[in-house]
N, C-alpha and C positions, 0 to 999 in steps of 0.2 A: 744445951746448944741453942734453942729457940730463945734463949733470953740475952745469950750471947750476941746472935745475931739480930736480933730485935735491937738492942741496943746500938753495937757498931753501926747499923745501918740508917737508923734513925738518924746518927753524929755525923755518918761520917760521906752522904748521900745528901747532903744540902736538902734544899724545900721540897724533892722527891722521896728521899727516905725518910724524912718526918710525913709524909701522905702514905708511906707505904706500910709503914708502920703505926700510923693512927697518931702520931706524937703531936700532931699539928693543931691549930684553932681554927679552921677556916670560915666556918660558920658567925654570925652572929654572937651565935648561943656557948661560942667555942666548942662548936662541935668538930672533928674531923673531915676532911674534905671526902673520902671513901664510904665513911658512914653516914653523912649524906646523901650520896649519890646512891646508895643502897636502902636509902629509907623511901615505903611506897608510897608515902605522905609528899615526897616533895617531885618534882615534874620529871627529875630525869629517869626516873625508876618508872613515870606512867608512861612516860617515851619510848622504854625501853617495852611496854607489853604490846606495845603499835604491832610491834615486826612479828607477820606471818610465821617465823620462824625465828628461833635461837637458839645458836649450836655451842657448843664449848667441843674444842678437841683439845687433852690433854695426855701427856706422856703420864706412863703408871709408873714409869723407873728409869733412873738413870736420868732427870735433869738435873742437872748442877744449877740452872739458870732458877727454874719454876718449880717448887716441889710439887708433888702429887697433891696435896691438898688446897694449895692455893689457885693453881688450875682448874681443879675438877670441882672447884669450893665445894668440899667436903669435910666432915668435922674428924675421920677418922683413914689413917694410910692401909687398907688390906695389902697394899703388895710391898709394904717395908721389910720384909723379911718374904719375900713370897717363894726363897729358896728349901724353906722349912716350916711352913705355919699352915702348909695344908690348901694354903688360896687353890681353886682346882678353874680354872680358864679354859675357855672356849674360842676361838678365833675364827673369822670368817673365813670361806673357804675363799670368797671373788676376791678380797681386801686383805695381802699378808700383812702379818703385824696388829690388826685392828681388833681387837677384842668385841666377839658377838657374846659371850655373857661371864660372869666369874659367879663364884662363891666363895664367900671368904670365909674365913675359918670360926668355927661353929666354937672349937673351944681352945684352951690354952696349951699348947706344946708342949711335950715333955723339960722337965727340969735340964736344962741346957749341962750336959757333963763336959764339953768342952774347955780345951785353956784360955787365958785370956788372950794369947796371942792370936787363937783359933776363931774366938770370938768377934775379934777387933777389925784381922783383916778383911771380911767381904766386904765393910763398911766402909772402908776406907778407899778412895777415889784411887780408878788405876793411874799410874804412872804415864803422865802425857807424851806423846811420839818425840816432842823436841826436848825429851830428858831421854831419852832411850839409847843410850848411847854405846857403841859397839867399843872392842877392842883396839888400840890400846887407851882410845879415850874415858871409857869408865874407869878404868884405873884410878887417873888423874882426877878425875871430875865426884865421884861418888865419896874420899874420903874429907873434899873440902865442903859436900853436904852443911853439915855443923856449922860451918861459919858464910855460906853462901846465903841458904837458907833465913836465918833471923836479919842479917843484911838485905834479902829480896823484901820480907815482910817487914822491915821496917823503912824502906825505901814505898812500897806500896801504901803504910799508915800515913807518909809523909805526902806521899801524893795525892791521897783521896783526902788529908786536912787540907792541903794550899785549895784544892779545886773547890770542898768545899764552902771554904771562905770568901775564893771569888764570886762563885755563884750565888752565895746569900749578897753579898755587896751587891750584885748586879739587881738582886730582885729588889732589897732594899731601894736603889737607885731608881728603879723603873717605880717602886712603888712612891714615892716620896715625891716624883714629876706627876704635878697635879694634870697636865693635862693627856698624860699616856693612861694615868690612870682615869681618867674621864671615858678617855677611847675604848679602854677596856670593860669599863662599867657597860658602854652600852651597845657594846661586841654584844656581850652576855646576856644585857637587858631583855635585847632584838632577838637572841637566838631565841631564851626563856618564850617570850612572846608567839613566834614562830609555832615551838612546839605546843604552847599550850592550844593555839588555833586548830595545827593539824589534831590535837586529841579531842577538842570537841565537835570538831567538823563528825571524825571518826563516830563519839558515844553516838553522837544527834542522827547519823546515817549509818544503821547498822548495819544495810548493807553493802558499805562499800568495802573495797577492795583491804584495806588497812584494819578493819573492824576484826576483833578477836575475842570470841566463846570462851567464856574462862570453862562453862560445861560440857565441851566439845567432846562427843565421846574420842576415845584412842585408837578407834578403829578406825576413824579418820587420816590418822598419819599415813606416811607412806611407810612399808615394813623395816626399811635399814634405817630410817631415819629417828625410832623413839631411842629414848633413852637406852642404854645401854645398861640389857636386864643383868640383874644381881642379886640377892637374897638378904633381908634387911641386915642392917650394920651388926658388924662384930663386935660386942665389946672387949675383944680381947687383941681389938685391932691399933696400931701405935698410935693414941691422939695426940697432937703437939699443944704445946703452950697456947693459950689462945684468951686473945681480950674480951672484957663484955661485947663491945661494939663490932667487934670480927666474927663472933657469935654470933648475933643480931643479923648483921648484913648475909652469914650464909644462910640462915635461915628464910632470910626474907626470899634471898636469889633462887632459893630450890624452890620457892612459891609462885615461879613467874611459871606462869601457865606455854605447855608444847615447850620447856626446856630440852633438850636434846642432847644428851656427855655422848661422844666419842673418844673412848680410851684406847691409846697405842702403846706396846709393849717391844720395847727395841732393848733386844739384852745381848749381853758379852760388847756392848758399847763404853766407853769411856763417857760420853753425856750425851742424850738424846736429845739436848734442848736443839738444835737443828737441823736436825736431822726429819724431825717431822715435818717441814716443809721444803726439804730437799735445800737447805739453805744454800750449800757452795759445791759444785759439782765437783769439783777439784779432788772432790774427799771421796774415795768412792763409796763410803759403809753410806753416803746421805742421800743415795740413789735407793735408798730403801725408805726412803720417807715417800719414794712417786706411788705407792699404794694408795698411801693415805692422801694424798692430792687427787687420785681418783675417785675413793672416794667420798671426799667433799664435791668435787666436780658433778658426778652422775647425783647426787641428791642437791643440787643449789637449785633454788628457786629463786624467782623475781618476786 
């Protein structure tokens, strides 16, 4: 499945899903534009240790949008099966939903005796509200499945090839005018510049405001704000397909010193990708994301 979507997305996402999948040259060196930005060698990764603080909030289950791993940039899923594999979770008592610490599973699950239908279905995305369809429209609607279905996704492949087309043309076009592309060189030039000022202003004045201890002890934090304790990795936890360079860059990100994972846990949802920031009130299961807005809230800093 990770090489499936590695692929489609790469094709079928113009100049963003070749970035998001590493597929792209952007570099000089043709390196990826991701793994760059994640290499500590080059300024955006020194820019990024400036900040007093840096938090990641990540759903553990149930985004359709962001997996667990790409979020929490983590090499391995404990909570992909976490209805059977022993993950054992703790959750804050002030923050529902927010996980105060896990343990994931220490060894491998018993030999699954299940059927394969028994297997298949938890994995399998629930049935969206605007397919739910009562009497006597299921009827009608459920047996032309078969032919609605490969028709939907092949109208979908059609539309994500024309966009992508247009959108490589357009970048094409923008690249190809020598003087937008001048504009943009020195957008880029000027920001680079910027940052690299504000980081040595920072090394040369340690103590200012922006200045950051990589030795700082932990006791330092504030208490809801460290990492998000758990017991070192499972090997027996689901690792995805994953490149040299994707490799690379999580490694590199778990080294940025006072990283801070806030993990949310929103289950018997259809997808949690919005739900963590209460995205559309309209919906009411996303009123369970104002936990988690709180607290980000009571821990932000300036």
């Amino acid at each position: 499945m990770s090489t499936i979507s590695s692929y489609l997305g790469s094709k079928f996402l113009s100049r963003t899903g070749e970035q998001f999948y590493f597929t792209d040259e952007w570099s000089p060196k043709g390196r990826p534009l991701v793994e760059v930005l994640g290499d500590p060698e080059y300024i955006f990764y020194q820019a990024l240790l400036l900040f007093t603080n840096v938090g990641i909030y990540a759903n553990a289950i149930h985004d359709r949008t962001v997996p667990y791993v790409t979020a929490a940039i983590e090499l391995t899923d404990p909570f992909a099966e976490y209805q059977r594999n022993g993950v054992k979770i703790e959750f804050h008592e002030k923050y529902e939903h927010v996980i105060k610490s896990y343990i994931p599973p220490a060894l491998p699950h018993p030999e699954d005796q299940r059927s394969f239908r028994e297997r298949i279905t938890p994995s399998l995305p629930p049935i969206p509200p605007v397919l739910r369809f009562g009497f006597p429209l299921n009827l009608i609607i459920f047996p032309l499945l078969p032919v609605l279905i490969p028709a939907i996704l092949s109208l979908v492949l059609v539309r994500f090839s024309i966009s992508s087309k247009k959108s490589r043309a357009r970048v094409q076009s923008l690249e190809a005018n020598s003087s937008a592309r001048e504009r943009l060189i020195h957008i880029i030039a000027k920001l680079e510049r910027e940052i690299e000022s504000t980081a040595l202003d920072a090394y040369e004045h340690p103590g200012g405001p922006l200045f950051i201890n990589s030795r700082s002890d932990d006791s330092e934090l504030l208490p809801e704000m460290k990492t998000t304790q758990c017991q070192p990795r499972s090997h027996f936890s689901p690792r995805p397909l994953l490149t040299p360079g994707q490799l690379r860059c999580i490694e590199n990100l778990n080294k940025i010193p006072r990283l801070k994972k806030t993990l949310v846990f929103f289950e018997d949802v259809p997808n949690s990708h919005g739900m963590i920031i209460s995205r559309d009130l309209k919906f009411e299961h996303h009123r369970k994301g104002e936990a988690v807005l709180r607290h980000w809230a009571d821990h932000f800093e300036v």
